[in-house]
Each structure stands twice: as structure tokens, then as C-alpha cells.
C-alpha positions as CSV (number, residue, x, y, z in Angstrom):
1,X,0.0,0.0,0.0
2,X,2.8,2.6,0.9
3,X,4.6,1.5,-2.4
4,X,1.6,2.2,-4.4
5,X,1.3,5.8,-2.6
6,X,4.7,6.6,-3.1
7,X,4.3,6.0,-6.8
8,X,1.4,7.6,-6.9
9,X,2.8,11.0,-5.5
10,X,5.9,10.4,-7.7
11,X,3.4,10.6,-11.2
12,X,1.8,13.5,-9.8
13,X,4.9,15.3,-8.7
14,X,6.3,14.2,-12.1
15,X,3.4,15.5,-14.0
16,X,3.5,19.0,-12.0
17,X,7.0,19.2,-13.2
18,X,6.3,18.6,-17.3
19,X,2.9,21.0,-17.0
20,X,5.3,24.1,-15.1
21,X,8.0,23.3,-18.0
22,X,4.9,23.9,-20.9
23,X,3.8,26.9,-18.9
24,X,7.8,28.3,-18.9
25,X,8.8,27.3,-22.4
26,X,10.4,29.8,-24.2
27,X,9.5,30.3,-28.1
28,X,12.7,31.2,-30.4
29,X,12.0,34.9,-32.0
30,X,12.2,35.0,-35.9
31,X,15.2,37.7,-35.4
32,X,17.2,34.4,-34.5
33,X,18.8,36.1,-31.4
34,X,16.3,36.6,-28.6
35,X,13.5,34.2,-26.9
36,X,10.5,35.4,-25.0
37,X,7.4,32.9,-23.2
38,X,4.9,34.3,-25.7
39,X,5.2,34.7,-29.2
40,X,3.5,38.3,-29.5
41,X,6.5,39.8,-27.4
42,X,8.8,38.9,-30.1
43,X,8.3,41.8,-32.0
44,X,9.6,44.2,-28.7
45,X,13.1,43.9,-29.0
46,X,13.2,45.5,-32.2
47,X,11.3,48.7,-31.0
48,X,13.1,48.7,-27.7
49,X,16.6,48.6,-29.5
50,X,15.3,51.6,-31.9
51,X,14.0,53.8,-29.2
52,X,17.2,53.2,-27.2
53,X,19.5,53.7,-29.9
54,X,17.9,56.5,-32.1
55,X,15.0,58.1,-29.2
56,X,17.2,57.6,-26.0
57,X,20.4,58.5,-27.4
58,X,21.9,55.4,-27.2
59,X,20.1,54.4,-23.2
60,X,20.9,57.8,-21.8
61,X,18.3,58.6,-18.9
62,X,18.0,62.3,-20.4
63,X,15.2,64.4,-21.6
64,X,13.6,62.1,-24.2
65,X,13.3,59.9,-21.0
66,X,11.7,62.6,-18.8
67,X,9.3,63.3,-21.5
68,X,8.2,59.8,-22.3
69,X,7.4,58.9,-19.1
70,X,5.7,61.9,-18.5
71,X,3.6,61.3,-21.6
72,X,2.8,57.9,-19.6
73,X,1.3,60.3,-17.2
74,X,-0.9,62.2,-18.8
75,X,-2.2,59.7,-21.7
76,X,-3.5,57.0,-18.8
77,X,-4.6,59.6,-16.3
78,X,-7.1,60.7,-19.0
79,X,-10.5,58.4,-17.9
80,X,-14.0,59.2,-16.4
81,X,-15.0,57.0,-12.9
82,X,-12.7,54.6,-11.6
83,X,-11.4,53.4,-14.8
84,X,-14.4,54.2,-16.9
85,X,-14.5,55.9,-20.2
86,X,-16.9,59.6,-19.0
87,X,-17.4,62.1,-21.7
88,X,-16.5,66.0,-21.1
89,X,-18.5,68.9,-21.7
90,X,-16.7,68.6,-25.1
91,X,-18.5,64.8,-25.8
92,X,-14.7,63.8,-25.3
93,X,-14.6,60.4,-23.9
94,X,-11.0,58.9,-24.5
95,X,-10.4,55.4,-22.3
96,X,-7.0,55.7,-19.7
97,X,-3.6,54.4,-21.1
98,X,-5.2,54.0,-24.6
99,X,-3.0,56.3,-26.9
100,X,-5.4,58.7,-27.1
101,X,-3.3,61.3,-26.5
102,X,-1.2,60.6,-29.6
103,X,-4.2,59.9,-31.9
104,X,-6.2,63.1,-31.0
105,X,-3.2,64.9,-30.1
106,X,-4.8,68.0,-32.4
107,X,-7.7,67.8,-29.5
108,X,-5.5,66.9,-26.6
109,X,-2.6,68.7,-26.6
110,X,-4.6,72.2,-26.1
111,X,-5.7,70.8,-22.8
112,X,-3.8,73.2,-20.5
113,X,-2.4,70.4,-18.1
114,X,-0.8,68.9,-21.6
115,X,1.5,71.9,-22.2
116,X,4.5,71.0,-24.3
117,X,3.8,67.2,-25.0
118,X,2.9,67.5,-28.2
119,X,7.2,67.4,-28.3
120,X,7.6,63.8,-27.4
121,X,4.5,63.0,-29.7
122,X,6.0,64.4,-32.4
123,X,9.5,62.5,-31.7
124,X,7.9,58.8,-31.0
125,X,5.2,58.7,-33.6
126,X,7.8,57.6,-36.4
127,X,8.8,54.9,-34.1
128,X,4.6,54.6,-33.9
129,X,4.4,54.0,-37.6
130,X,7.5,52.0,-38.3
131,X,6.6,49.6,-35.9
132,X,3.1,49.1,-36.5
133,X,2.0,49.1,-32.6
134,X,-1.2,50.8,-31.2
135,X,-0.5,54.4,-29.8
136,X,-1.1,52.9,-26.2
137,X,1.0,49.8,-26.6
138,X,4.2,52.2,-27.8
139,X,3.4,55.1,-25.2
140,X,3.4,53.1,-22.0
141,X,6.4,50.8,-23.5
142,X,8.7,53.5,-24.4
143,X,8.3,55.0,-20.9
144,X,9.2,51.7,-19.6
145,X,12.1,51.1,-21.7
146,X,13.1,54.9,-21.3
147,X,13.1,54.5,-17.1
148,X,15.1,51.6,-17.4
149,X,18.1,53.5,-18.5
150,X,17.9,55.9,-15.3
151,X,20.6,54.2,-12.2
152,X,17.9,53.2,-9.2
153,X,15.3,52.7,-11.5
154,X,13.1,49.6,-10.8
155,X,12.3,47.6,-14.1
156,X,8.8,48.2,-14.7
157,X,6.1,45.6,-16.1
158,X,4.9,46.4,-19.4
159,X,1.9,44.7,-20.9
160,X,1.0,43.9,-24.4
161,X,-2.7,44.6,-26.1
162,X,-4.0,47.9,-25.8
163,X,-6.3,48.5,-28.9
164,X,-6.2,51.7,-30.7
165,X,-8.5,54.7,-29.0
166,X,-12.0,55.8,-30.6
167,X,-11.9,59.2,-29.2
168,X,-9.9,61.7,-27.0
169,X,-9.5,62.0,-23.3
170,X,-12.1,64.2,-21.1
171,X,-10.6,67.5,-20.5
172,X,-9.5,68.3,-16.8
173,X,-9.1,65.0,-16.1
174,X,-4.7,65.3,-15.7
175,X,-4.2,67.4,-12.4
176,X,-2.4,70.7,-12.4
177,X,0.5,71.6,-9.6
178,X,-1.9,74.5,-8.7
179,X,-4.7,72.0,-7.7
180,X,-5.5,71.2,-4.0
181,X,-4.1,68.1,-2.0
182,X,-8.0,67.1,-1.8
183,X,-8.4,68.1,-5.5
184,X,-5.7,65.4,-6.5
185,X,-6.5,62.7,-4.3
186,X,-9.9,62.7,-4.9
187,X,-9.3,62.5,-9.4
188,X,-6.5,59.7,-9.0
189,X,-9.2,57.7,-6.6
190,X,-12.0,58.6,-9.2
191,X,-9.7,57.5,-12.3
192,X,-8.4,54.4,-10.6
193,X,-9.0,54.0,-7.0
194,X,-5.5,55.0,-6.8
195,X,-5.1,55.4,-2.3
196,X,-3.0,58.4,-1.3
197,X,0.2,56.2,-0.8
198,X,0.0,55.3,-3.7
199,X,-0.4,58.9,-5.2
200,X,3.5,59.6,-3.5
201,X,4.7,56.5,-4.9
202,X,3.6,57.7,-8.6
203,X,5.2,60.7,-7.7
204,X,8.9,59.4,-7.0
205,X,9.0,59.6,-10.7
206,X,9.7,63.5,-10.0
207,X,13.2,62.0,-9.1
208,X,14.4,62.4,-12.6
209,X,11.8,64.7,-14.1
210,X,12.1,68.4,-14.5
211,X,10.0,71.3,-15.8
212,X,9.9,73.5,-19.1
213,X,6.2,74.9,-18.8
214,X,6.1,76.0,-15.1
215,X,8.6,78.9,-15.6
216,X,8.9,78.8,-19.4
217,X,12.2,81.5,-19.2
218,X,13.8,78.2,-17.9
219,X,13.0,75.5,-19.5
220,X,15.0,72.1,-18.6
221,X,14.7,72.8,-14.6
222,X,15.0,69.8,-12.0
223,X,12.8,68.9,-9.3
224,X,15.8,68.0,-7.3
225,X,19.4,67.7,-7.3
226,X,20.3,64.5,-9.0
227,X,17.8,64.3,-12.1
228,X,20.0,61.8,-13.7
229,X,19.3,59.1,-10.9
230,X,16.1,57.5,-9.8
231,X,16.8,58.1,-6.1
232,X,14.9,59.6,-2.5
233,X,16.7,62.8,-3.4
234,X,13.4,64.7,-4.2
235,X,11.7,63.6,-1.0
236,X,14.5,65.2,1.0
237,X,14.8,68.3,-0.8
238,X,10.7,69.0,-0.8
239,X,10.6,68.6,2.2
240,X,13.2,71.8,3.1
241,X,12.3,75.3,3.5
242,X,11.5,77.2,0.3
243,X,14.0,80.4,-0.1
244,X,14.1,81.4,-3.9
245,X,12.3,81.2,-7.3
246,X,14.8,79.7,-9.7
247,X,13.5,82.0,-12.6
248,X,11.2,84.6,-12.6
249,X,9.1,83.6,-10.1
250,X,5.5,84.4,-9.1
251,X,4.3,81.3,-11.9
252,X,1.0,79.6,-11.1
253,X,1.5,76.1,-9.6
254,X,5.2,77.0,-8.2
255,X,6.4,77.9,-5.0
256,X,10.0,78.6,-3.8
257,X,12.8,76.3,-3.9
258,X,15.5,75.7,-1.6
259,X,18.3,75.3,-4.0
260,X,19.5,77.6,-7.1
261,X,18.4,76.2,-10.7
262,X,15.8,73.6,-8.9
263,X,12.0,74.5,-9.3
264,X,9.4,73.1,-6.8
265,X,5.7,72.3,-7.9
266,X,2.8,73.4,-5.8
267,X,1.6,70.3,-5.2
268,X,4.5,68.3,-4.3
269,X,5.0,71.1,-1.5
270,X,1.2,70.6,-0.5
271,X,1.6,66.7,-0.8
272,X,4.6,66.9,1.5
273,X,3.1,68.5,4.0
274,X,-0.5,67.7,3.8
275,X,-1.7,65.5,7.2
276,X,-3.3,62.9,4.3
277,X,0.3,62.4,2.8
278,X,3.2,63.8,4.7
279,X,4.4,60.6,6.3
280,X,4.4,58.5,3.6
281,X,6.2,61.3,1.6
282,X,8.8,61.1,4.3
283,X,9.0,57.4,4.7
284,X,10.6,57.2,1.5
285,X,13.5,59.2,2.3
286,X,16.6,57.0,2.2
287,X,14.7,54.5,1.7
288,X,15.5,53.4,-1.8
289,X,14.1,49.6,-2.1
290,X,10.5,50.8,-1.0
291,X,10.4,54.0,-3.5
292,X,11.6,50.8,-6.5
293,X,9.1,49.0,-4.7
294,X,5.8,51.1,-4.5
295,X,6.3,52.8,-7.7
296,X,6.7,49.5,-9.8
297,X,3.5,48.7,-8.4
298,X,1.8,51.7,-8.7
299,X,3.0,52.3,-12.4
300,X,1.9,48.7,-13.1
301,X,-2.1,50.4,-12.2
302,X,-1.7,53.1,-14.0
303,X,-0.5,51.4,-17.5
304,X,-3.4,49.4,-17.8
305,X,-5.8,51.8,-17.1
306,X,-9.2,51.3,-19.2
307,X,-7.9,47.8,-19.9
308,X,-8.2,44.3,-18.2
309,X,-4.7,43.4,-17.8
310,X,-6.3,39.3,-18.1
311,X,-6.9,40.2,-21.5
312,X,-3.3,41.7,-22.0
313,X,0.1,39.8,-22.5
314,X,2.8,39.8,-19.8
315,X,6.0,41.0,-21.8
316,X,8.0,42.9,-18.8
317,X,11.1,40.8,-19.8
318,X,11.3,42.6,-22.9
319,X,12.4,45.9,-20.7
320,X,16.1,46.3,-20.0
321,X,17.3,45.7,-16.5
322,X,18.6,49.1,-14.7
323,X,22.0,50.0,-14.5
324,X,23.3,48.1,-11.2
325,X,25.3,50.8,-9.6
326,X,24.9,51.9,-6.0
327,X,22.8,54.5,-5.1
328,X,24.6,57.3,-3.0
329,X,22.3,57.7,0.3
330,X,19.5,60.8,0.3
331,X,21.6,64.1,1.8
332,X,21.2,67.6,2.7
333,X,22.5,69.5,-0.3
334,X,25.4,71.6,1.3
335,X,25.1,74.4,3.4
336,X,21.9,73.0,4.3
337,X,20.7,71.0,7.6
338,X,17.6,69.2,9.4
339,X,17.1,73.0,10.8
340,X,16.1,73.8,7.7
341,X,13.0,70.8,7.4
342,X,9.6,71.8,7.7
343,X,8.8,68.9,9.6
344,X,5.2,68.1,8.8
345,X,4.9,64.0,9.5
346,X,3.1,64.7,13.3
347,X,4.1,60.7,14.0
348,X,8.0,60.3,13.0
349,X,11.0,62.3,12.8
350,X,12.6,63.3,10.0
351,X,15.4,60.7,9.2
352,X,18.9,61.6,10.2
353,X,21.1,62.5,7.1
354,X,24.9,63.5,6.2
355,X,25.3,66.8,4.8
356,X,27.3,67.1,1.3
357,X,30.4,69.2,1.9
358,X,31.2,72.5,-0.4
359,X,29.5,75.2,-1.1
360,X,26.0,75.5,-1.6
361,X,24.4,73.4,-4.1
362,X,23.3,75.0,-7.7
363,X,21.7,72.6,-9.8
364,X,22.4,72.5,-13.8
365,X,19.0,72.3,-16.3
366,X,18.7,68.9,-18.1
């Protein structure tokens, strides 16, 4: 009897094996260099060497980068009720991470909030065309490919099948950096059910974005010190008392900055200090493996909004693995101290941090 049972579990165990190595099987590609578990990803590694090569300058994390992934932003943000296509006043009724924003770009690029991305539209939409893929597919995959190339980075997920749009976003449906804490919370909960936590995790993406609309007389400004590496550098420096306008100052949606050449949005200052928000902003100073963490998980939402990510196909090993390079620790920029934190978590203590030696920091526009 125990023999009988021991073969027994032995076919079983041997037939769990064979059906895991069906379900992990890797199909050759027809380039005759890569392999991928499904056949539709195949086509990938062609765009994702095209955009690195001739889009991101060879994998630089630079401005093409900051701009694609801010066009991630604003094309899946662009939805009605918690994930639901809503028409405008306009009859506009465009469904989340869809493309729309490149197909109706004529419509949705005089939204106010989209200032300036009709840029990066114009850039990727050869790339759109030579490539064959829907406007959604390429939008949310070359700002997944893009982040990859920035040190820190986590490697996002990136999911196959969006079908082309049949009409533009709503308008006033991407959130401005002069709207209120309670303003933002409440669209990104109406768009996706998106929880304040996961609002600040979106927002570590800020880490190596900058600004070219805010204070148009400087375009190319950071939003903290070290734009070139996904880090917790922008959670520190929000966080410090505001003493200058890098430009001209006196811009709706900015408020002063604590360093020369950096520019602070509105909301990030509210979001920082808000009672909602503050102490998750601050948990994620130095804190590097929960900011790769959250916001891989968060961006994973808000790529497949309007979609059911069932229907989709799981291609996230087509996007290149980060640079592996340590990540200097979160500092005070120099000159600068935890006297100078607006302490606004009523819970925790800011965390204790070095000070960079020199003089004071100036940052350079990307």
C-alpha cells in the first residue's frame, strides 16, 4: 500500500513538473537572437533597440526619458470613474492608457495640463508607424524602456494589447501643480482608486523629471538635485524650506525652492506637508528599495488603465534591466541641515542625514 502511494505521489509530482515546463517554455524569436514565453513579445526587442538607440540616445536617462514617461502620465490619467470611459463637456470620452493622446493629439494637446507634449509626440510617432503598434502599446512601453536606462530605477512591467482609441480623453481629467491636495487625491481615486500612498509613490517619478512649462524663461529645470538618478533625493529636498524662485518667479502652480536652478511644484509642497500624505512622503527618504518597490507597483495600475490586464500579454522581460550601480544615500545639499526641514509627519521624525560638503548646491537644467 505505501509503495503504491509513493508512486502515486511520484506521477503526480512528475506531471506537475512537465505541465510548469509547458507553462515556462520559451518560443525562439524570428530575429534568431532573442526568446521570449509568448510569441507576441517577439516583435519588442526590435522597437526597444530603436528607441534606445535612435529616441534615447543610445540608453541615456536624459530628456527624451523625462518626457516619455511623463507622456505615460498624462495619456493614462485621461479616464471618467474609476477606470471608466466619462465624456466632457466637449462629448470627449477617450479610455486611460489607450494612446489617445497621440491619436487626438490636435484635441488633446490644447488641454492646459498637456503643455508642451505634443514634443515627445512628435518624436515617438515615427517609431509609432514603423513599428506598427497601437499608440497605447508604444506610449506606456517606451516609458518603460526609457526608465530603465535611469541608475535606481526599478524595471517596470509592461503589458501587451492595448487596442487603438476611438476618441480623446475628457478635459480636466490630468491634475495641475496649482490643484488642491484634496483636488488630486480625490481624481487619482476617481480615475483608478489609486489610495494616497500610492499617489506619492507615482510621484517618486519626479526624481528624474524636470520642468519646461512651469517657468517657461527656464526651461529644462530639475525637481531635485540629482535628475539623472532614480533616487529619494526629491523627498529630501521638498521637504526643506523654500528660499528662492529659480526664474522669474510668481508662476501659477510654483512655489519657492531651496536650491539655485531647482524648481518646486505646488503640489509636491502641499503633498509633503499635507496631514493625508506627509508621512508616507517622508517614509521614503533613504529608503530606496520601497520607492523601487511602490512605484513599480503603482505604475503597473496606472498602465493598464481602461484595460483588463487578463486580456493583455505579460511581456516585462522585454524591458532592459537598470543600471546596477549603487545608489549614494539621500543628503542635505550643502550648506543645508535638518534645521532647515519643515517637519510636517506629526508621527515620525525626519530621518537623520549627512550633509554634502562644499558650497551651496546649484543645480544644472537637463
Amino acid at each position: 500500500m505505501a509503495f503504491k502511494q509513493l508512486v502515486a505521489a511520484l506521477s503526480i509530482a512528475l506531471s506537475l513538473s512537465v505541465a510548469q515546463a509547458a507553462i515556462t517554455k520559451r518560443v525562439a524569436c524570428p530575429d534568431g537572437v532573442n526568446t521570449a514565453t509568448n510569441a507576441a513579445c517577439c516583435a519588442l526587442f526590435a522597437v526597444r533597440d530603436d528607441i534606445q538607440e535612435n529616441l534615447f540616445d543610445g540608453g541615456e536617462c536624459g530628456e527624451e526619458v523625462h518626457e516619455s514617461f511623463r507622456l505615460t502620465f498624462h495619456d493614462a490619467i485621461g479616464i471618467g470613474s474609476n477606470g471608466y470611459s466619462t465624456a466632457d463637456a466637449h462629448g470627449c470620452s477617450g479610455g486611460g492608457a489607450d494612446g489617445s493622446i497621440m491619436t487626438f493629439a490636435s484635441i488633446e494637446t490644447n488641454f492646459h495640463a498637456n503643455n508642451g507634449v505634443d514634443e515627445i509626440i512628435n518624436e515617438q510617432l515615427p517609431f509609432v508607424t514603423k513599428h506598427n503598434m497601437t499608440t497605447g502599446d508604444f506610449i506606456q512601453f517606451a516609458g518603460a524602456v526609457g526608465v530603465s536606462n535611469c541608475p535606481g530605477a526599478p524595471q517596470l512591467d509592461f503589458f501587451l494589447g492595448r487596442p487603438s482609441p476611438v476618441a480623446p480623453a475628457p478635459d480636466l481629467t490630468v491634475p495641475e501643480p496649482f490643484d488642491t491636495i484634496t483636488s488630486i487625491l480625490n481624481r487619482f481615486s476617481d480615475a483608478g482608486k489609486f489610495t494616497p500612498a500610492e499617489v506619492v509613490a507615482l510621484l517618486g517619478s519626479h526624481t528624474i523629471a524636470a520642468a519646461d512649462h512651469v517657468d517657461p524663461t527656464i526651461p529644462g529645470t530639475p525637481f531635485d538635485s540629482t535628475p539623472e538618478v532614480f533616487d529619494t533625493q526629491v523627498f529630501v529636498e521638498v521637504q526643506l524650506r523654500g528660499t528662492l524662485f529659480p526664474g522669474t518667479g510668481g508662476n501659477q502652480g510654483e512655489v519657492e525652492s531651496p536650491l539655485r536652478g531647482e524648481i518646486r511644484l505646488q503640489s509636491d509642497h502641499d503633498l509633503a506637508r499635507d496631514s493625508r500624505t506627509a508621512c508616507e512622503w517622508q517614509s521614503f527618504v533613504n529608503n530606496q528599495v520601497k520607492l523601487q518597490t511602490a512605484f513599480k507597483a503603482a505604475f503597473k495600475k496606472l498602465a493598464v488603465l481602461g484595460h483588463n490586464i487578463d486580456d493583455m500579454v505579460d511581456c516585462s522581460e522585454v524591458i532592459p534591466t537598470p543600471p546596477n550601480v549603487k545608489i549614494k544615500p539621500a543628503t542635505f545639499p550643502a550648506g543645508l541641515s535638518n534645521a532647515d526641514i519643515e517637519q510636517a509627519c506629526a508621527t515620525t521624525p525626519f530621518p537623520t542625514l549627512a550633509t554634502d560638503p562644499g558650497p551651496a548646491t546649484s543645480v544644472a537644467p537637463v
